[in-house]
C-alpha positions in Angstrom: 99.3 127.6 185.0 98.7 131.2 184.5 101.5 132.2 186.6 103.9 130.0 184.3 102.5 131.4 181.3 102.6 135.2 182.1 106.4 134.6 183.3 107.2 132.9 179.6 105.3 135.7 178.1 107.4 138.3 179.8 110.7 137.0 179.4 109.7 136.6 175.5 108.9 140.0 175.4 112.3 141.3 177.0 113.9 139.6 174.1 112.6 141.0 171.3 114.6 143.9 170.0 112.7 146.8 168.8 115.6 148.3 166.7 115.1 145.6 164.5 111.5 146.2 164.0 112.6 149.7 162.9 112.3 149.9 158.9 110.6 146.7 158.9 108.0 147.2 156.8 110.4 149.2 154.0 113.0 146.3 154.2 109.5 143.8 153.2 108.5 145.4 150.4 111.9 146.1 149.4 112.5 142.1 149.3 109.1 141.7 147.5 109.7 144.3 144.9 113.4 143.0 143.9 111.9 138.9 143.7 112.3 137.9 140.1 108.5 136.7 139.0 108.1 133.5 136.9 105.3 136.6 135.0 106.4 135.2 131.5 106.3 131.8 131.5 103.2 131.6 133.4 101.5 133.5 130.4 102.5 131.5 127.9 102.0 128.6 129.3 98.5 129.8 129.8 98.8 130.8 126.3 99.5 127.7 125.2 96.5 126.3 127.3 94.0 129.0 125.5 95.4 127.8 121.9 94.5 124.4 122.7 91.0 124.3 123.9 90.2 126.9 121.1 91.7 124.4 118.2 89.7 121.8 120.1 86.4 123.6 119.9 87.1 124.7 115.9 87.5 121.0 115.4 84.6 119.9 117.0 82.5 122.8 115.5 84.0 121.7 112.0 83.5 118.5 112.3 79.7 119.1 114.0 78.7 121.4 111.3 79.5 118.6 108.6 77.5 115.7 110.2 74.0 114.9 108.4 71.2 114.4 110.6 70.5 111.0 112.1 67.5 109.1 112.0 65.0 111.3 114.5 63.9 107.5 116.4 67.3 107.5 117.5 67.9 111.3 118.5 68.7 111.1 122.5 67.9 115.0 122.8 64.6 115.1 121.3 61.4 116.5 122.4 60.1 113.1 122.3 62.6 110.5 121.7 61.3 107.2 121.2 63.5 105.6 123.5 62.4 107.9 126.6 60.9 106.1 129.7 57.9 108.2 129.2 56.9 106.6 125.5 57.9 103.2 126.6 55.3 103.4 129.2 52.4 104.9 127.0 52.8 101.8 124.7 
């Protein structure tokens, strides 16, 4: 098994040209530098994304800060609402 494996390995190795691995790296970043980049249409669709959850939260602040307080029996975020498990059992 070995045997067949080393021989595969060394006729892979005698065809690899090293002349084309000359300037490799260079040709890369070459080929990286000149690709066009989708830059601005990523931003403002992320723009776009950033407008919307801030006129969401103005809306819901608005529309918070207008509300007049509800009857404290029925508040589910109280320090002791009177719906809880725990006042239910004391009675």
């Amino acid at each position: 098994m070995t045997d067949n494996l080393s021989k595969k390995l060394s006729l892979l190795s005698n065809q690899v040209k090293t002349d084309r691995l000359v300037g490799l790296e260079a040709r890369v970043w070459e080929a990286i530098s000149l690709e066009k980049h989708s830059t601005p249409l990523l931003g403002a669709v992320m723009m776009l994304r950033a407008a919307s959850i801030a006129l969401v939260l103005l809306v819901g602040g608005i529309v918070g800060a207008n509300q007049k307080p509800s009857d404290p029996v029925l508040m589910a975020f109280s320090k002791a609402p009177a719906y809880s498990v725990m006042s239910m059992l004391k009675n």
